[in-house]
C-alpha positions in Angstrom: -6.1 -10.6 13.4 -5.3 -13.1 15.7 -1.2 -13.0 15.3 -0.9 -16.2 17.4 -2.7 -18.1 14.6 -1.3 -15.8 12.0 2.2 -15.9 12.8 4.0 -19.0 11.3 7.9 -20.0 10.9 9.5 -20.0 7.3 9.9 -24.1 7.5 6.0 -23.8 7.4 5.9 -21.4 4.5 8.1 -24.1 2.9 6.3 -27.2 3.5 2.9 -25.8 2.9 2.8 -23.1 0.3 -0.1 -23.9 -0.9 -1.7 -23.8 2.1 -0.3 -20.4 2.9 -1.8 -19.2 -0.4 -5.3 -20.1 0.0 -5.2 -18.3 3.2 -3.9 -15.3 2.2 -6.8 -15.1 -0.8 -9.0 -14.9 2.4 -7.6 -11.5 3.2 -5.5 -13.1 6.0 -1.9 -11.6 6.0 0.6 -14.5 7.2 3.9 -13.2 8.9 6.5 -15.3 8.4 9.2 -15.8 11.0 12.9 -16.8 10.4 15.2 -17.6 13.8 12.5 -16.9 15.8 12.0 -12.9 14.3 9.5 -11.6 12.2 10.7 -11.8 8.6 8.2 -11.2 6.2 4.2 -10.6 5.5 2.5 -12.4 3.0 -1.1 -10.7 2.1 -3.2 -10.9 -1.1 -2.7 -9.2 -4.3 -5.6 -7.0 -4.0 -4.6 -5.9 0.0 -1.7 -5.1 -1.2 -2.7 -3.3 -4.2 -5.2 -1.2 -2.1 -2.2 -0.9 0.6 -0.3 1.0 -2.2 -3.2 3.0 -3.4 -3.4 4.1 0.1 0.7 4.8 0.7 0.1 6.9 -2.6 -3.0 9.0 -1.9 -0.9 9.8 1.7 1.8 11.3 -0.5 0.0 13.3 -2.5 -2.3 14.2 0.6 1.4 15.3 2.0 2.7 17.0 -1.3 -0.7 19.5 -1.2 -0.7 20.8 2.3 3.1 21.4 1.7 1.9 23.6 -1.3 -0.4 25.0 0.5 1.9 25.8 3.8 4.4 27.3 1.0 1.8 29.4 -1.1 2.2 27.6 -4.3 -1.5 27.3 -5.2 -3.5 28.1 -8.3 -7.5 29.5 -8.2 -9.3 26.9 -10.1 -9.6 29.2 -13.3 -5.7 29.7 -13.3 -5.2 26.0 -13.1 -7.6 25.6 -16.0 -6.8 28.3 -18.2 -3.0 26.7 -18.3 -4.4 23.1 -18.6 -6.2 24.7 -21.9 -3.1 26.0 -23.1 -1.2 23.0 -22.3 -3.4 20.4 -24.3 -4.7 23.1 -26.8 -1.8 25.1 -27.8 
């Protein structure tokens, strides 16, 4: 990413929205600046859908090893066995 390039003011944003959006369906984030401070990022539905994907798998990445530090863990059978009961029963 050249920011230089990439790195445009809200008045911009304004006058050329169009513009904006055909660059940002080129996976090109835009960061929009108001007063002379970075304001804002404008990136593509799917960047940002895969961004989110990625926040999410970081969580749950997160949420097991501080199972795992605190002992809650199941053996595969155990998990399983109440997965079974769970749908079955």
């Amino acid at each position: 990413m050249q920011l230089s390039k990439d790195v445009k003011p809200i008045s911009y944003l304004k006058a050329k929205t169009a513009e904006v959006i055909k660059e940002v369906q080129n996976r090109k984030n835009i960061i929009i600046t108001q007063n002379g401070e970075a304001k804002a990022v404008i990136c593509d539905i799917k960047s940002f859908e895969n961004l989110q994907n990625s926040i999410t798998m970081l969580k749950l990445i997160i949420q097991s090893e501080n199972d795992i530090e605190n002992g809650q863990i199941f053996n595969q059978d155990e998990m399983f066995d109440s997965l079974e009961k769970k749908i079955f029963e």
